[in-house]
N, C-alpha and C positions, 0 to 999 in steps of 0.2 A: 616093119617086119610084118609077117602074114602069122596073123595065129590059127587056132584050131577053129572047126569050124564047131558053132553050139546050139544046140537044140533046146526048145520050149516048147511047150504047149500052148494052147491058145489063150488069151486074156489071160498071159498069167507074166510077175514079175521076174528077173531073173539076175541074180548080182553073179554078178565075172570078179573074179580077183587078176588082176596082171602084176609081173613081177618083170621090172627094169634095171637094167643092170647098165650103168655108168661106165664107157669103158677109157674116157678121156678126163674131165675135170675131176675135181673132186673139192670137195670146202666144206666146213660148217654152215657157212652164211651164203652160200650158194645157192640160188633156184632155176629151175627148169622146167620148163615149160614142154609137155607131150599131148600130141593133139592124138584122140582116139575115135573112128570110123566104125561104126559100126551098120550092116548093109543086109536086107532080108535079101538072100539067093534064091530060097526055095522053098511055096509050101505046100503040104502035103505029097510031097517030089515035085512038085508040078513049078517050074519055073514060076514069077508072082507077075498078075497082071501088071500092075504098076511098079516102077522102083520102090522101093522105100527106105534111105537112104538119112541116117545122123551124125553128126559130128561133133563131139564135145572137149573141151581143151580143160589139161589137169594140170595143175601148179604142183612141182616135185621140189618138194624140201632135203636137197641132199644133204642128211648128214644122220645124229645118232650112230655114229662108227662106233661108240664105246661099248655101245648096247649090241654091237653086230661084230664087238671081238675087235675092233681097230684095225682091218687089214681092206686092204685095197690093192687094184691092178694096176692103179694111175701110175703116175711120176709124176715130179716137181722140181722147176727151175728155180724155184725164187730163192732169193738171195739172202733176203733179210727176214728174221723173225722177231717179233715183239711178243715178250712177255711182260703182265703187269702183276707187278706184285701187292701180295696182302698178306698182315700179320693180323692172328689173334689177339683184340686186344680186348680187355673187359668182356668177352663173349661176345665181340663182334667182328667179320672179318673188313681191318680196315687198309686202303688203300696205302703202300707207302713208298711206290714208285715204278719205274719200267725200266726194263733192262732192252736194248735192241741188239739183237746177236746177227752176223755177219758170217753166214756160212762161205765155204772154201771148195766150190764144184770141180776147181780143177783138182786141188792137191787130195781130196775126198770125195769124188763125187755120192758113191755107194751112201757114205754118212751124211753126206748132205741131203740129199734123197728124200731118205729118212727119216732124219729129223724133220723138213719141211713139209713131207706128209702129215707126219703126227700131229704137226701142231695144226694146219691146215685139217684137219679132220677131227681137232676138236678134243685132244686126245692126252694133250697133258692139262685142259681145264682142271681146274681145283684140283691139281696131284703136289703135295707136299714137298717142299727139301726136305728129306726126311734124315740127311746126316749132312751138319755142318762143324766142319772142324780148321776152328782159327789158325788163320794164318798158312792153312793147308790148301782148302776146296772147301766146297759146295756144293752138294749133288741134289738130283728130283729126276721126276722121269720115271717113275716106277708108277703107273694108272693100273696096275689090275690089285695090287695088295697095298703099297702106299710104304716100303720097311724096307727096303733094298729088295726084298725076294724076286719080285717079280716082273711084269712088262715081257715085249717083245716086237721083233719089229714090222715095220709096218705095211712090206708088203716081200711076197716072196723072192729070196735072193737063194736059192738052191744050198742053202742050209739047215737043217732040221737040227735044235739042240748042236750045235757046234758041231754037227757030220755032214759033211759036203753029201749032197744027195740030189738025183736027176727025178726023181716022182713026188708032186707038191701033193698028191692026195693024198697019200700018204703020211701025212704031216701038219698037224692042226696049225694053225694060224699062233697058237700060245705056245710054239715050241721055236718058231722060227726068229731066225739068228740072222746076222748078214756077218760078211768077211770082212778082217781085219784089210784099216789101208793102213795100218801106221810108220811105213817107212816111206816118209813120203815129206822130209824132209823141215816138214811141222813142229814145234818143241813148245813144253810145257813152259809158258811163259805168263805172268800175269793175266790172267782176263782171259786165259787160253780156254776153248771149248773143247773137251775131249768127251770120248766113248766112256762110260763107266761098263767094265763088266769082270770076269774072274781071271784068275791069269791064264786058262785055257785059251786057245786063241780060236778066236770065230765064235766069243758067248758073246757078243755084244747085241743089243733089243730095244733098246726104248732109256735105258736109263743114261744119264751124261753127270758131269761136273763143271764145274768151273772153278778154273787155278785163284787163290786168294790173289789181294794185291802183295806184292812183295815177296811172293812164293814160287819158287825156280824148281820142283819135282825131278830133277834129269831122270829120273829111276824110271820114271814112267814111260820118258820115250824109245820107241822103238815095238810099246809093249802097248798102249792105251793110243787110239786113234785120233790126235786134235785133228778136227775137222769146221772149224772157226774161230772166232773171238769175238768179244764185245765189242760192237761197234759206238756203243750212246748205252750211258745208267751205269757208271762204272762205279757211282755211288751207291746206287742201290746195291752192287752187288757188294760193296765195303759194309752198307750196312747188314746184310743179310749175317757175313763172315763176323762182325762182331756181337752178334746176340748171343744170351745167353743158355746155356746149352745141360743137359743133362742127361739121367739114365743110364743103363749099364754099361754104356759104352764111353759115357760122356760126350756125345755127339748127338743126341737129340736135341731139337731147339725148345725152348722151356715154353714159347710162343710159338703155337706153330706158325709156319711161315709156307703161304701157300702159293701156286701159279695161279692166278684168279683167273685169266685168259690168255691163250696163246694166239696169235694170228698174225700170217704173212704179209708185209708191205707190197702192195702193188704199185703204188704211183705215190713216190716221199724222193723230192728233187732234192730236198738237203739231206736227204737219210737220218732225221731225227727220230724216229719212228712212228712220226705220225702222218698220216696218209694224206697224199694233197686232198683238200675239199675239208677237210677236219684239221689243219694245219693251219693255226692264226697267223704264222711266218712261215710261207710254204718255201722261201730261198734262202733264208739261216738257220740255221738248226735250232732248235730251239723245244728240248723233250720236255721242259718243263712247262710250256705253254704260257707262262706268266702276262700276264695283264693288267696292269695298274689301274688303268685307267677305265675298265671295264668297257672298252668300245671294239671289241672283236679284231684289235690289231696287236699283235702280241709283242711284247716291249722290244724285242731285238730288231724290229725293222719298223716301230712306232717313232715317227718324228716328235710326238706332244707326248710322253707318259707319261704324265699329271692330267692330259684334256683340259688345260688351261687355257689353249688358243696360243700359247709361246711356244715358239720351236726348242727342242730342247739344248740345240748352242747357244741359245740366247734366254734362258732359263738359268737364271742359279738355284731353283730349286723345282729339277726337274721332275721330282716324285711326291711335288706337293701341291696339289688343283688351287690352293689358296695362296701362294705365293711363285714371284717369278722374280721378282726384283730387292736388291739390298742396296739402297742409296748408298749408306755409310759404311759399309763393308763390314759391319759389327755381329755379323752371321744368323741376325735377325729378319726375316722378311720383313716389308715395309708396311705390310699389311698389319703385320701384327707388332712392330715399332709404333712405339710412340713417339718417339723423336727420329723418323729417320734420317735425317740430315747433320742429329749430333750435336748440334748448337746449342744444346742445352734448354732450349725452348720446346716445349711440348706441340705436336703438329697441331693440335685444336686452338693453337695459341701463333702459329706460325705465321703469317702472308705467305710466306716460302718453305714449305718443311721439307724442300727437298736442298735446298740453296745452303749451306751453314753460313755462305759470306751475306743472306739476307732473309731479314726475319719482318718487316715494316715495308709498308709501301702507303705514304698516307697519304696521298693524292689519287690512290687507289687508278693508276695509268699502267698497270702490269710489269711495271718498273721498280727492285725494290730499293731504297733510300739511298742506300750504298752506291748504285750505278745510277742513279735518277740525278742527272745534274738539276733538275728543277722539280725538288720532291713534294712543293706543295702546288706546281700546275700552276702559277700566275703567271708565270709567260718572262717570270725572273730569275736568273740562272741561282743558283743557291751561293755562289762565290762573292755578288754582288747582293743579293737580296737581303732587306733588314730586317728580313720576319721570313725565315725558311722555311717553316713547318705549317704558318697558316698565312693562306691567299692574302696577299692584300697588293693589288697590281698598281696601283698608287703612292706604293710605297710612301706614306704617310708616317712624319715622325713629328708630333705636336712638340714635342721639347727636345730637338735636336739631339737626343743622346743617342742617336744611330742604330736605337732601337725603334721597329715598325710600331707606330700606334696600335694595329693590330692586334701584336703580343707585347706591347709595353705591360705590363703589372704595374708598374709607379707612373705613369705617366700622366692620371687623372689627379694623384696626390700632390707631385709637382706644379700644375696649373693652379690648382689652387692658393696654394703656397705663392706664386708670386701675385695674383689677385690680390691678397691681403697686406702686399706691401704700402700702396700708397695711400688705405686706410689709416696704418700706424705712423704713419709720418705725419700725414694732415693734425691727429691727436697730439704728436708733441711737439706741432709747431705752433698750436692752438694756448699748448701748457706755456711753453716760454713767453708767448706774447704776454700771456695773464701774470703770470709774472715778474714782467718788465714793467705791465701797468700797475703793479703792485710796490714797486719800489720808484715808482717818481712818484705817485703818491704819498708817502714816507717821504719822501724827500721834501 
């Protein structure tokens, strides 16, 4: 655009104020970038020897709509809005979930419009549900007072306070209203998003509801415009409907319960409301984002959520990094079993603590006693061998009792034992001679 043209005087500074007016996007977190020329024509009248010619580029932060009354020229397509909720708790406002709404451009466009500006422009930020009534609805949407009174919408639809009218100037921005769509074939149904406004038709502005779970209104249709429903946070919105509530009307919430931020889903393939690039599971839905494992892959499309290194079909305990296996099926990890094989022997005492049919391997050949047909390794099958638990490849049995020398225990006592036999004979055949020679004597 050509601006006016501006005069100084010599060696002297001069600030310009410009005012740009946005007549296509529009966003809270939106920037833009305008490049601005500025070029000496003429001085003293006298065209200027040399050009002299700058160019400086300004970063525009569009938004602060709240501060500039919430109205805009733009429009909006998008489809999906995220709201993240937060309740007053202890004097703090804490996060306690998202709701992702699902507007309906063919059966509303007007309200769909609307709504998607608003929040797109930053405009239901920190505005309260300011009346919740169980088992009925749940309303917000009111940014200029915050009590049902107020709000309006958010960019001109040729109604002023609910009077169709053809002159916008006419008509502040805090009067303007948009037209009823509500036969349009819509019904208040669970999760339903409608228009909140009076029962005059065409006061509808900025305020909505949302039908409780299990709440069927028919009174309302025909009369209040659904123009979406929950898409994702249908808990959120169960929680919001059962807190508790009071004030004259018995519909204030006792905690307030606030929109902490509203903003449009651009690029969310599962439509969980969270935007690809900040979506841990950008193809299964997944609004809670949970992460067990803390490694940036979110459990619905994490093959290991433990981070244990086990896939989780072959994990029996898929949510716990210190275990993955249960030998004995006794719902203990192994890890943290002492006996995991059950045999009653303690692992630290085990050769096998995974084996309950083997606990001993004492030829120590990774074989345990049970399947080791030659369980002390001499080279002799245990069926045959006369000493099965210690070597002895000679099979060596000093006193033929078909126990191996080896492991005989008695075998040293036996030997002896018959050693001393032909001592004691030699003595009593020594006695008898002596007295044989004792009795011819005598005789």
């Amino acid at each position: 655009m050509q601006a006016e043209d501006v005069y100084d005087g010599g060696n002297q500074d001069l600030d310009v104020n410009i005012t740009l007016t946005s007549l296509e996007r529009v966003g809270k977190l939106t920037n833009s970038s305008v490049l601005i020329t500025a070029s000496v024509q003429e001085i003293n009248s006298l065209p200027p020897v040399n050009s002299a010619t700058n160019t400086s580029g300004v970063v525009v932060h569009q938004g602060l709509y709240a501060t500039n009354e919430c109205s805009t020229s733009a429009t909006s397509d998008y489809q999906y809005i995220v709201f993240e909720i937060g309740e007053m708790q202890n004097g703090t406002l804490t996060h306690v979930g998202n709701i992702t709404l699902q507007l309906n451009h063919s059966a509303a466009p007007i309200h769909s419009v609307n709504f998607a500006l608003l929040s797109e422009m930053g405009c239901y930020d920190n505005v309260s549900f300011h009346r919740v009534i169980q088992g009925f609805m749940i309303q917000s949407g009111d940014f200029t007072n915050g009590d049902g009174t107020g709000g309006h919408a958010a960019s001109w639809q040729g109604y002023c306070n609910a009077q169709a009218s053809t002159n916008q100037s006419d008509c502040a921005p805090s009067s303007w209203t948009i037209p009823d769509e509500a036969n349009n074939n819509l019904t208040h149904i669970p999760y339903a998003l409608s228009m909140a406004k009076t029962n005059n038709a065409n006061t509808g502005g900025s305020q909505f509801f949302i039908v409780s779970p299990g709440s069927t209104p028919s009174h309302l249709n025909g009369v209040h415009t659904v123009f979406g429903s929950v898409f994702s946070g249908s808990s959120t919105v169960d929680y919001i409907d059962a807190v508790q509530t009071g004030g004259s009307q018995g519909s204030d919430p006792v905690d307030e319960i606030k929109i902490m931020n509203a903003y449009p889903i651009t690029h969310d393939q599962d439509m969980d409301g969270i935007e690809y690039g900040q979506d841990n599971c950008p193809t299964v839905s997944n609004p809670n984002q949970a992460d067990t494992d803390g490694d940036g892959v979110g459990d619905e499309c994490d093959s290991d959520l433990d981070g244990d290194g086990v896939n989780n079909g072959n994990d029996l305990f898929p949510n716990d990094g210190n275990e993955s296996a249960d030998n004995d099926g006794d719902n203990i990890g192994d890890n943290a079993d002492v006996d995991d094989d059950n045999d009653g022997l303690n692992d630290t005492d085990d050769a096998f603590p995974l084996n309950p049919s083997e606990t001993l391997d004492t030829d120590g050949d990774g074989i345990g006693n049970n399947a080791d047909a030659d369980d002390d390794g001499d080279g002799i099958e245990d069926t045959i061998d006369n000493c099965q638990f210690v070597a002895n490849p000679d099979q060596a049995d000093a006193d033929g009792d078909g126990v191996g020398t080896a492991c005989d225990g008695n075998e040293g006592l036996s030997s002896s034992e018959s050693e001393s036999v032909p001592s004691i004979g030699l003595l009593a055949t020594s006695m008898c001679l002596l007295g044989a020679a004792l009795l011819v004597r005598r005789d």
